[in-house]
MDAnalysis code that builds the backbone (N, CA, C; Angstrom):
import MDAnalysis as mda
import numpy as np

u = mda.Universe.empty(198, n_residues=66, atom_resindex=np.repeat(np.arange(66), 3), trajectory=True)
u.add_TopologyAttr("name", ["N", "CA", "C"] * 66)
u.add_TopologyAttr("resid", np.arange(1, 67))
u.add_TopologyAttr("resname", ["UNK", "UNK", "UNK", "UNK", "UNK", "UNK", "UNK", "UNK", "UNK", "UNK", "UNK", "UNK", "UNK", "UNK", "UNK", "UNK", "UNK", "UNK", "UNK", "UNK", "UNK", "UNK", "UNK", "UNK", "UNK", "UNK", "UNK", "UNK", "UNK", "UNK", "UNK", "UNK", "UNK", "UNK", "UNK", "UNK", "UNK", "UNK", "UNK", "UNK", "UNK", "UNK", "UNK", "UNK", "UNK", "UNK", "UNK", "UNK", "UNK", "UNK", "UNK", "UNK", "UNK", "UNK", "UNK", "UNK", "UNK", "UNK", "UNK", "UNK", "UNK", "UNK", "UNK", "UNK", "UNK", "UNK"])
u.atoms.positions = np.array([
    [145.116, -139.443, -86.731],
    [146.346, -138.678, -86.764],
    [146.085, -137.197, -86.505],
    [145.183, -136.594, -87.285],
    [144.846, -134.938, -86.780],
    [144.175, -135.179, -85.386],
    [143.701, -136.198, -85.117],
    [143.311, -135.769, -83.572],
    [144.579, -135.349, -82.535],
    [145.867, -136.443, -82.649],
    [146.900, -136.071, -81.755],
    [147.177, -134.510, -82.291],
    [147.187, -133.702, -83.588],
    [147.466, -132.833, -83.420],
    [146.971, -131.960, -83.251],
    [145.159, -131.847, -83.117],
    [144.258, -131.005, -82.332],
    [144.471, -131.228, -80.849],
    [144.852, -132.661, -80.126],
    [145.434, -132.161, -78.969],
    [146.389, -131.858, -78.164],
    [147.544, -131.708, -79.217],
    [149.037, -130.991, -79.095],
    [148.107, -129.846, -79.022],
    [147.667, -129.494, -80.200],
    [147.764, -127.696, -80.052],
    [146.616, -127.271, -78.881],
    [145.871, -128.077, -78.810],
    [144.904, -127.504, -77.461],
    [146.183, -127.300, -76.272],
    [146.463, -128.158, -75.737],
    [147.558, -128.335, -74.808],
    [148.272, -127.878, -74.819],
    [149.220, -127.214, -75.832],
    [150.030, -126.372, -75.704],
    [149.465, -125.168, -74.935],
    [148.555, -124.562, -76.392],
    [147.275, -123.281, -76.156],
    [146.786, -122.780, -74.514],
    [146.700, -124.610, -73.711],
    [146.326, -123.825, -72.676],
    [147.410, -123.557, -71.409],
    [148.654, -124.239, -72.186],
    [149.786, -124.072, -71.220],
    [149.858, -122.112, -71.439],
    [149.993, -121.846, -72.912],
    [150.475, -120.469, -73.263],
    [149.448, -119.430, -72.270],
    [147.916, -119.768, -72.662],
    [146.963, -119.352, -71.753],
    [147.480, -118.747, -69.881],
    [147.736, -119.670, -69.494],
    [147.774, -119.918, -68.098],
    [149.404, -119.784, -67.605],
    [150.162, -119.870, -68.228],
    [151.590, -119.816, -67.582],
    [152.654, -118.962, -69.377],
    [152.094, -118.068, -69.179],
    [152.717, -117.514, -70.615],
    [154.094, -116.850, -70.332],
    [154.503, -116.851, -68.918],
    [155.910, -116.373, -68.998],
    [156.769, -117.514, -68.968],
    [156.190, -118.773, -68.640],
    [156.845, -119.783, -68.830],
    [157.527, -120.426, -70.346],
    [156.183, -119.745, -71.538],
    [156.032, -120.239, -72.122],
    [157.473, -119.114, -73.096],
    [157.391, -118.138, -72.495],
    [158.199, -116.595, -73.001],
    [159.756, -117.321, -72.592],
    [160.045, -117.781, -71.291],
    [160.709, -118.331, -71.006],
    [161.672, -119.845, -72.358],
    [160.730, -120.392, -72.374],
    [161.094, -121.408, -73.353],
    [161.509, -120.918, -74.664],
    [160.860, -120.291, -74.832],
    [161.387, -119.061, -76.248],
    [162.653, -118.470, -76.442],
    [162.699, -117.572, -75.868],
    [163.182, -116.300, -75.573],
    [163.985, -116.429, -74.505],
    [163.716, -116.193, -72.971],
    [164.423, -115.873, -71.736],
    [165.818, -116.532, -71.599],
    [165.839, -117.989, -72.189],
    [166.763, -118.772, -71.908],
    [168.489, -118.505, -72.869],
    [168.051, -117.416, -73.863],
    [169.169, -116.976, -74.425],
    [169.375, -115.615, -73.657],
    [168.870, -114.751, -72.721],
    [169.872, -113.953, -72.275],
    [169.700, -114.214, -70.400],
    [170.303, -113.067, -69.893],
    [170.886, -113.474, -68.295],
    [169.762, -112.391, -67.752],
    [168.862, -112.453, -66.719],
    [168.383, -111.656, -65.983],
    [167.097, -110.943, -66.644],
    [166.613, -111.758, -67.794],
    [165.388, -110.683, -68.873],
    [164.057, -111.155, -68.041],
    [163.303, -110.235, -68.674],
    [161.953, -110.516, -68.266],
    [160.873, -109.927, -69.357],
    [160.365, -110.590, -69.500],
    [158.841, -110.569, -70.442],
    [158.579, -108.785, -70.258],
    [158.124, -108.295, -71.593],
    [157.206, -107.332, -71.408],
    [155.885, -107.742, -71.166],
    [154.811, -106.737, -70.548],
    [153.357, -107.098, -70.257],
    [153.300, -107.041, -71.581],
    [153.410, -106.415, -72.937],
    [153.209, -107.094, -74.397],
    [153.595, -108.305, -74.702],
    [154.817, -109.122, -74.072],
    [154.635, -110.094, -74.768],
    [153.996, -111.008, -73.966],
    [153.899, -111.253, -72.941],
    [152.773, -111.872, -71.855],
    [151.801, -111.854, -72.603],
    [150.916, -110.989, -73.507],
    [149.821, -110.390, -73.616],
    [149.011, -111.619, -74.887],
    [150.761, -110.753, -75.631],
    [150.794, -111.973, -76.837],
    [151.263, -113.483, -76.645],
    [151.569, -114.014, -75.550],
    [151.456, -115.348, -75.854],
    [150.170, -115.851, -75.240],
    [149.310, -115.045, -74.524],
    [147.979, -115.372, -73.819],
    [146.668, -115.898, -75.470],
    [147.013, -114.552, -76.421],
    [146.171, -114.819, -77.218],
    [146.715, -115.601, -78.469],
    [148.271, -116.095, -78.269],
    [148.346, -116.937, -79.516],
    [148.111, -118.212, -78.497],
    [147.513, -118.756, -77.421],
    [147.383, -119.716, -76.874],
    [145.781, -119.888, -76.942],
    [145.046, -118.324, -77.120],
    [143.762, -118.741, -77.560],
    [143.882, -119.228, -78.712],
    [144.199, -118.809, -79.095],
    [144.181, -119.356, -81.142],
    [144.697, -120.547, -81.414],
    [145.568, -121.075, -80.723],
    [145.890, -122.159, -80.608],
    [144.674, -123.656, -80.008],
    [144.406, -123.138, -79.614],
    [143.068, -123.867, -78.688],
    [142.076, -123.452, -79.519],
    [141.532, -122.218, -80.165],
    [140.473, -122.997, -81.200],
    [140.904, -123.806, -82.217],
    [142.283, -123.282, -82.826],
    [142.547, -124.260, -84.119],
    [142.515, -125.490, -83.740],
    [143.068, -125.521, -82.596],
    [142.865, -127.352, -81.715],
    [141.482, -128.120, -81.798],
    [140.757, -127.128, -81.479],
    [139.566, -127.580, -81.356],
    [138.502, -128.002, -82.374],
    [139.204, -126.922, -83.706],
    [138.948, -127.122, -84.747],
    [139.541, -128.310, -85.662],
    [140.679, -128.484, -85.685],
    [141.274, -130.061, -86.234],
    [140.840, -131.230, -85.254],
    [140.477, -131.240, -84.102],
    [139.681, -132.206, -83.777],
    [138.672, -132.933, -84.035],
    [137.773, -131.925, -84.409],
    [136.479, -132.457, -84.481],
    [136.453, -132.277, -85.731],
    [137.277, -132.522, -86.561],
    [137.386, -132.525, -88.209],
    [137.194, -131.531, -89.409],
    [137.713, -130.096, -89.153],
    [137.608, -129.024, -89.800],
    [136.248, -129.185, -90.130],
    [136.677, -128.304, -91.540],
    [136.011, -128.233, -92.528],
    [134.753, -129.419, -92.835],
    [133.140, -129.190, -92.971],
    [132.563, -130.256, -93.217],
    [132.550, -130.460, -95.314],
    [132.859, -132.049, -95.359],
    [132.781, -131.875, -96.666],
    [131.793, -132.001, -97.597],
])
């Protein structure tokens, strides 16, 4: 079960990574007419898509050792 959700969040992570106005888009863009991303928030969905992809990577392979 934590594996599907280490690879939701990888997958998301590297959508945010690689297409982050898309991702600004899904958020945000679709409630007003004609907006566009600041290069800040571009910036910030690049590195909550890193973080996303280690935590991924990290509930995968089973956190914490016990």
């Amino acid at each position: 079960m934590f594996g599907l959700f280490g690879l939701l969040f990888i997958i998301i992570g590297i959508l945010n990574v690689f297409f982050p106005q898309a991702g600004w888009y899904m958020r945000y863009g679709w409630q007003f007419r004609n907006a566009e991303p600041s290069d800040a928030a571009l910036i910030m969905n690049r590195v909550g898509g890193v973080i996303a992809v280690v935590i991924g990577i990290f509930v995968l392979f089973g956190g914490f050792p016990r």
